[in-house]
DRENTORKOL-3810 file (N, C-alpha, C; in nm, 4 decimals):
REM DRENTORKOL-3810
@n.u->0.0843; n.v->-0.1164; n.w->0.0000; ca.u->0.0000; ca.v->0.0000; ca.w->0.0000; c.u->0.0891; c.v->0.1231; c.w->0.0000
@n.u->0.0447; n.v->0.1898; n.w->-0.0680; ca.u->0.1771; ca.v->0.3254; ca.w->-0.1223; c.u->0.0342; c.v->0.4644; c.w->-0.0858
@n.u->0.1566; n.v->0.5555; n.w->-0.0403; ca.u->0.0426; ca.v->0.6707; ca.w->0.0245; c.u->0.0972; c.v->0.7872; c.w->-0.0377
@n.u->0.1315; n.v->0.8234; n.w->-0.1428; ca.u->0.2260; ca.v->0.9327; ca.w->-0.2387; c.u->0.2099; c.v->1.0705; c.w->-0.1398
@n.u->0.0982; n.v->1.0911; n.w->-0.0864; ca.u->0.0464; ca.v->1.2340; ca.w->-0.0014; c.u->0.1265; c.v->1.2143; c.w->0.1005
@n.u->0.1888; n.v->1.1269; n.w->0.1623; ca.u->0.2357; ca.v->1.1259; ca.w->0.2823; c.u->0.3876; c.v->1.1639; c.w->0.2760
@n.u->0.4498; n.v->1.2232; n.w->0.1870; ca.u->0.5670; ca.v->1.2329; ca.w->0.1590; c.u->0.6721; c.v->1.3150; c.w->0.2596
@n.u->0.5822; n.v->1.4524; n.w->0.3080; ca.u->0.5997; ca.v->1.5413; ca.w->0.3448; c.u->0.5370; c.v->1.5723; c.w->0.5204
@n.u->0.5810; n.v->1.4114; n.w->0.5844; ca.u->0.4802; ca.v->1.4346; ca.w->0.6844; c.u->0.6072; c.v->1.4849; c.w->0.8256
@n.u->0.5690; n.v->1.5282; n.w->0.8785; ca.u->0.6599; ca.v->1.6008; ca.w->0.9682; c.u->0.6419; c.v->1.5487; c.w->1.1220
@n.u->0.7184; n.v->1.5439; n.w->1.2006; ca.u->0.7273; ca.v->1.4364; ca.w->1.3309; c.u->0.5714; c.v->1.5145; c.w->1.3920
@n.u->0.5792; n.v->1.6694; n.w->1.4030; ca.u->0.4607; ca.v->1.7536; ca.w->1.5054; c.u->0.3674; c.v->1.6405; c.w->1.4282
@n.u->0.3217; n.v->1.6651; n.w->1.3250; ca.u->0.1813; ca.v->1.6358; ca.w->1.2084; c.u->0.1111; c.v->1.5000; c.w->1.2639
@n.u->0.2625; n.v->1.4179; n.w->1.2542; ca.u->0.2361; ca.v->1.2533; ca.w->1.2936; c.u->0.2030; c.v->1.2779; c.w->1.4170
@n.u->0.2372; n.v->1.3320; n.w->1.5136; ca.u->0.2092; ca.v->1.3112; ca.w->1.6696; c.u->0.0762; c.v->1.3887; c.w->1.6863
@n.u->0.0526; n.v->1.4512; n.w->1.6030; ca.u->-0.0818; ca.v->1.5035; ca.w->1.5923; c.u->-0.1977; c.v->1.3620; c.w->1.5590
@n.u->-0.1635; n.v->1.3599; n.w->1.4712; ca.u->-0.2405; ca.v->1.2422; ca.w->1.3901; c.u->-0.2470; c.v->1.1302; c.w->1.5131
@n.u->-0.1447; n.v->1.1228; n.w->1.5790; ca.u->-0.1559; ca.v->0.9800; ca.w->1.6060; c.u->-0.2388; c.v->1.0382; c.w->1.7812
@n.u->-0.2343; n.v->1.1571; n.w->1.8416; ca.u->-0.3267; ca.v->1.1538; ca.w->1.9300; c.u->-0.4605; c.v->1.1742; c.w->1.9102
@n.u->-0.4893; n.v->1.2219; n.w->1.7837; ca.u->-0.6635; ca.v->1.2285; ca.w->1.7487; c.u->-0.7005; c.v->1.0874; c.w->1.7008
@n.u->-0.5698; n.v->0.9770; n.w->1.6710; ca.u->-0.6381; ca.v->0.8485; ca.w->1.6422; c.u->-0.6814; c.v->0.7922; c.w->1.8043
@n.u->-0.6356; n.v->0.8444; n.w->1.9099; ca.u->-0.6416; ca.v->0.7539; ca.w->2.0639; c.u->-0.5419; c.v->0.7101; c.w->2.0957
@n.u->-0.4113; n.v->0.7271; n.w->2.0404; ca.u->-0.2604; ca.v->0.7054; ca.w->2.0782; c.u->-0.2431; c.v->0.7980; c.w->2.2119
@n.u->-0.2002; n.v->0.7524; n.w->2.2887; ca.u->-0.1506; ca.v->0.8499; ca.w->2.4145; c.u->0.0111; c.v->0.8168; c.w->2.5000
@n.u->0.0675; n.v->0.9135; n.w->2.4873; ca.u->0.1958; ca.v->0.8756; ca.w->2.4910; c.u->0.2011; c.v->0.8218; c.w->2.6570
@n.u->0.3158; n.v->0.7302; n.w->2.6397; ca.u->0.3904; ca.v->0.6377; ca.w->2.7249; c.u->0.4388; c.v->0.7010; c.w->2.7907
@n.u->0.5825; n.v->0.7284; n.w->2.7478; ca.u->0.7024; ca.v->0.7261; ca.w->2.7881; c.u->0.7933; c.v->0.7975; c.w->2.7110
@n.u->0.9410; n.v->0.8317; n.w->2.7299; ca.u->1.0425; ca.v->0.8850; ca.w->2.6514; c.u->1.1847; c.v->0.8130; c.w->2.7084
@n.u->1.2880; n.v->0.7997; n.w->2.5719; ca.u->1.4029; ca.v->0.7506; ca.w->2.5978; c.u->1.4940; c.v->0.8320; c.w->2.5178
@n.u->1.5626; n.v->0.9476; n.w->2.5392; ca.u->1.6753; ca.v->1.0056; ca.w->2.4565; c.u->1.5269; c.v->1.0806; c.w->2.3880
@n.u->1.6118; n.v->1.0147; n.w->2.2495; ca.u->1.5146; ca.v->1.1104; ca.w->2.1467; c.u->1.3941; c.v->1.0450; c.w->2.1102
@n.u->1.3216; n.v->0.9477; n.w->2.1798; ca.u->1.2255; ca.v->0.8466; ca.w->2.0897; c.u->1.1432; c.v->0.8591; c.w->2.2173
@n.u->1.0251; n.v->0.8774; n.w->2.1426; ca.u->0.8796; ca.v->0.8816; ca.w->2.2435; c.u->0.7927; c.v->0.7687; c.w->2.1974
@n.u->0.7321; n.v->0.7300; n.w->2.2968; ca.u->0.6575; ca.v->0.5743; ca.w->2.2887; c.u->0.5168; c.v->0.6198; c.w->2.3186
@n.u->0.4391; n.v->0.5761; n.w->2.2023; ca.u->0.2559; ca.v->0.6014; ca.w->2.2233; c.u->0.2280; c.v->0.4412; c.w->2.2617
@n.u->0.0669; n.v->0.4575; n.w->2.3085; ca.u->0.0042; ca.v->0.3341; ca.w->2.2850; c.u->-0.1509; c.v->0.3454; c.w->2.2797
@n.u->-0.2153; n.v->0.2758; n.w->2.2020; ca.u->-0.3590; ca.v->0.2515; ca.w->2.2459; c.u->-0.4105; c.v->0.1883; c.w->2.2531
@n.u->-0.5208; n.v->0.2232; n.w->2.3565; ca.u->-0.5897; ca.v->0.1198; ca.w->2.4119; c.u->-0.6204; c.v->0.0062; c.w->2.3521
@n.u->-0.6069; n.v->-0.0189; n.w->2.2170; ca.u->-0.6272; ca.v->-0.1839; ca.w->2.1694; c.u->-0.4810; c.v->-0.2420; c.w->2.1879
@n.u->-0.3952; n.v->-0.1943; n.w->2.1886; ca.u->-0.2709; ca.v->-0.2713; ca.w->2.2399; c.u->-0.1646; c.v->-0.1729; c.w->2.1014
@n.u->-0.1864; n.v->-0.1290; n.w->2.0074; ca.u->-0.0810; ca.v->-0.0966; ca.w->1.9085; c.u->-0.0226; c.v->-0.0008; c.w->2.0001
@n.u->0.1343; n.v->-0.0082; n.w->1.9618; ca.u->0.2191; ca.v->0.0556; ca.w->2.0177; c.u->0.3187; c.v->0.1423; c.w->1.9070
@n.u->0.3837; n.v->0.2644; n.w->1.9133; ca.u->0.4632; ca.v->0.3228; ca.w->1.7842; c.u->0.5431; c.v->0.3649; c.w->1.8659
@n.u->0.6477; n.v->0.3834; n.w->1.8130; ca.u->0.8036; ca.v->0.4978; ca.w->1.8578; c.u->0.8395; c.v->0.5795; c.w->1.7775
@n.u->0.8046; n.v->0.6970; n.w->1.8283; ca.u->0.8535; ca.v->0.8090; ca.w->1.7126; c.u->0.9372; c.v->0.8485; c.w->1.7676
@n.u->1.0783; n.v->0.8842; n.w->1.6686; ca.u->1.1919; ca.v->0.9383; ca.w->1.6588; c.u->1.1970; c.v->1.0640; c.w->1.6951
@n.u->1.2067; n.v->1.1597; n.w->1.7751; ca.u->1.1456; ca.v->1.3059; ca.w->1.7424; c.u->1.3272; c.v->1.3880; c.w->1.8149
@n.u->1.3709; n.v->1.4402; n.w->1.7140; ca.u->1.4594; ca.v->1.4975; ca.w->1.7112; c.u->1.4371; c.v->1.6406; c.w->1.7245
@n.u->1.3380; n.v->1.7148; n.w->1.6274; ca.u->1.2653; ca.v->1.8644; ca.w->1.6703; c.u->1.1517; c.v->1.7791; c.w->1.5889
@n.u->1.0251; n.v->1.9101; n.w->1.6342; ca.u->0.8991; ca.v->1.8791; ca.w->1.5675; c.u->0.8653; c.v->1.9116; c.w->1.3696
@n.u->0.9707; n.v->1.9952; n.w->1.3682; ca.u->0.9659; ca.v->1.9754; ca.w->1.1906; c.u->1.0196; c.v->1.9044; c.w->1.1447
@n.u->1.1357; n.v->1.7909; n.w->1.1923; ca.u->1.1828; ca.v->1.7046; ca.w->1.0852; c.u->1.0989; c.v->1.6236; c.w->1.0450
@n.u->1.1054; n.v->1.6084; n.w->0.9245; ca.u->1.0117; ca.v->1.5817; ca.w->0.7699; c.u->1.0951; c.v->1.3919; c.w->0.7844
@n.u->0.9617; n.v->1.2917; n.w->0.7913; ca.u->0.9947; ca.v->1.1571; ca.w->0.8112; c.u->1.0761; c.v->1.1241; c.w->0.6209
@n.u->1.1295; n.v->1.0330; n.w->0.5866; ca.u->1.1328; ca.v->0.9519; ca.w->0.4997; c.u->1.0377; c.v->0.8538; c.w->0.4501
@n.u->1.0480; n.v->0.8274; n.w->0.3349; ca.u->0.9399; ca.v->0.7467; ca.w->0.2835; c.u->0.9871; c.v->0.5566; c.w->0.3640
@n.u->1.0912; n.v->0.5285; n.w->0.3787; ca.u->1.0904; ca.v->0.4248; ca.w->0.4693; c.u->1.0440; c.v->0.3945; c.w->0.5863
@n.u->1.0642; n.v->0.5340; n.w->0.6622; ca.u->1.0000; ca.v->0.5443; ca.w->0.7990; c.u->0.8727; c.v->0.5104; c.w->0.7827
@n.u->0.8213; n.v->0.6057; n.w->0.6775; ca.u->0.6526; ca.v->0.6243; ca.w->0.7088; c.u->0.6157; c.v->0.4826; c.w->0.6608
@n.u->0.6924; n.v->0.4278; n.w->0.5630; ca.u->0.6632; ca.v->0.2705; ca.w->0.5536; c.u->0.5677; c.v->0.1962; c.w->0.7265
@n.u->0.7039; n.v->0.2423; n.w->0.8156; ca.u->0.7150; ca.v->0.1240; ca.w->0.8973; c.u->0.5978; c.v->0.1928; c.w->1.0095
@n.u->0.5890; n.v->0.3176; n.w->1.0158; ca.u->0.4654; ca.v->0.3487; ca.w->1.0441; c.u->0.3500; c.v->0.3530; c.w->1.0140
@n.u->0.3050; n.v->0.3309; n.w->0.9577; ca.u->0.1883; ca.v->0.2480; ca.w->0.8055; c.u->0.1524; c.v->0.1071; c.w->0.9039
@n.u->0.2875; n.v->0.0283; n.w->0.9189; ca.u->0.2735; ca.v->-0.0769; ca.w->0.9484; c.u->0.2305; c.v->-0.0753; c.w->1.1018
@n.u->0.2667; n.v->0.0043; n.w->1.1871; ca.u->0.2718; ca.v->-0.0409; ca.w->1.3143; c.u->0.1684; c.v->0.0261; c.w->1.3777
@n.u->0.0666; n.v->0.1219; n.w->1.3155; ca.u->-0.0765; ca.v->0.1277; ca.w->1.3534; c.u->-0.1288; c.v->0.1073; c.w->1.2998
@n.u->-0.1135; n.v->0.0659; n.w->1.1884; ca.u->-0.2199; ca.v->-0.0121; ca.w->1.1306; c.u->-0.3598; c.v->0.0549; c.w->1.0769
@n.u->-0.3063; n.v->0.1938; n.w->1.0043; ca.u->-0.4138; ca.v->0.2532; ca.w->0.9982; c.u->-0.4290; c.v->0.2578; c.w->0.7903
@n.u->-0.5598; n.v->0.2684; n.w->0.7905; ca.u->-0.6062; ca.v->0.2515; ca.w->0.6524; c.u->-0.5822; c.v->0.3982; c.w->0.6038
@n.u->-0.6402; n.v->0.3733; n.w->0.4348; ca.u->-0.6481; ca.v->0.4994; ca.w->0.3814; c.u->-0.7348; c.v->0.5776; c.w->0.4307
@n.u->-0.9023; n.v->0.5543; n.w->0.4567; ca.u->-1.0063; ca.v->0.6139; ca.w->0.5204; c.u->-0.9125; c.v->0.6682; c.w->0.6574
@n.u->-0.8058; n.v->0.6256; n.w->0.6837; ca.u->-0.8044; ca.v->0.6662; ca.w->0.8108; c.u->-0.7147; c.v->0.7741; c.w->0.8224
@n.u->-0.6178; n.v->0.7646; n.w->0.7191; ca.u->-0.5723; ca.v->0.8772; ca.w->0.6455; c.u->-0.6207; c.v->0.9932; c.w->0.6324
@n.u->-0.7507; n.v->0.9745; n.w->0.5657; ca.u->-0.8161; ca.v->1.1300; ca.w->0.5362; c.u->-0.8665; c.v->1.1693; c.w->0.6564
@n.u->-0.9346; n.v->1.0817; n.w->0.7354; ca.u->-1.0061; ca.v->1.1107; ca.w->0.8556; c.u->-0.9050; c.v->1.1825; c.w->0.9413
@n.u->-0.7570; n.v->1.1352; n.w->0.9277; ca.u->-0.7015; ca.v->1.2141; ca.w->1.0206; c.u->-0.6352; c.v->1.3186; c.w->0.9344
@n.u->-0.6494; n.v->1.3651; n.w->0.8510; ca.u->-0.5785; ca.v->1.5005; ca.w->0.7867; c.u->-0.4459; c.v->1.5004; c.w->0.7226
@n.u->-0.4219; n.v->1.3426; n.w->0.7252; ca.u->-0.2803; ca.v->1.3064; ca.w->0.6705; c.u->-0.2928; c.v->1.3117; c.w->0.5299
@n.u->-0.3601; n.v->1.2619; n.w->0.4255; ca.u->-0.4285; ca.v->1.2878; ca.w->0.3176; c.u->-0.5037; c.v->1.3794; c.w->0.2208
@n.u->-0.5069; n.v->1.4298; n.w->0.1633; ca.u->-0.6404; ca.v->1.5125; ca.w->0.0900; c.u->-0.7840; c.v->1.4702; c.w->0.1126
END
């Protein structure tokens, strides 16, 4: 599943996104902050400052590890 809109997504944007999905952060280690929600998915975002702009690998592996659809995409503002 390929998300071309997501190219340009920035650490603030994602941590945005991921607390209006019900992600609520954990914890922190150095530079990496740990969400979780209540169904059990868990993410680690890298957050070095709030504008660094992810890579298309990253956002790969974040794709993967909440597990969120395209609908869920738009719903959260990550999308058009």
């Amino acid at each position: 599943m390929t998300h071309p809109g997501l190219r340009g997504i920035t650490v603030g944007r994602l941590i945005a996104a991921l607390e209006r999905d019900g992600f609520l952060f954990e914890r922190s280690r150095g530079s990496h902050l740990r969400y979780r929600h209540a169904d059990g998915r868990q993410i680690t975002v890298a957050f070095h400052h709030s504008g660094a702009t992810f890579k298309p690998w990253m956002l790969h592996s974040i794709i993967r590890e909440t597990r969120w659809t395209d609908a869920d995409f738009t719903r959260l503002g990550l999308i058009g």
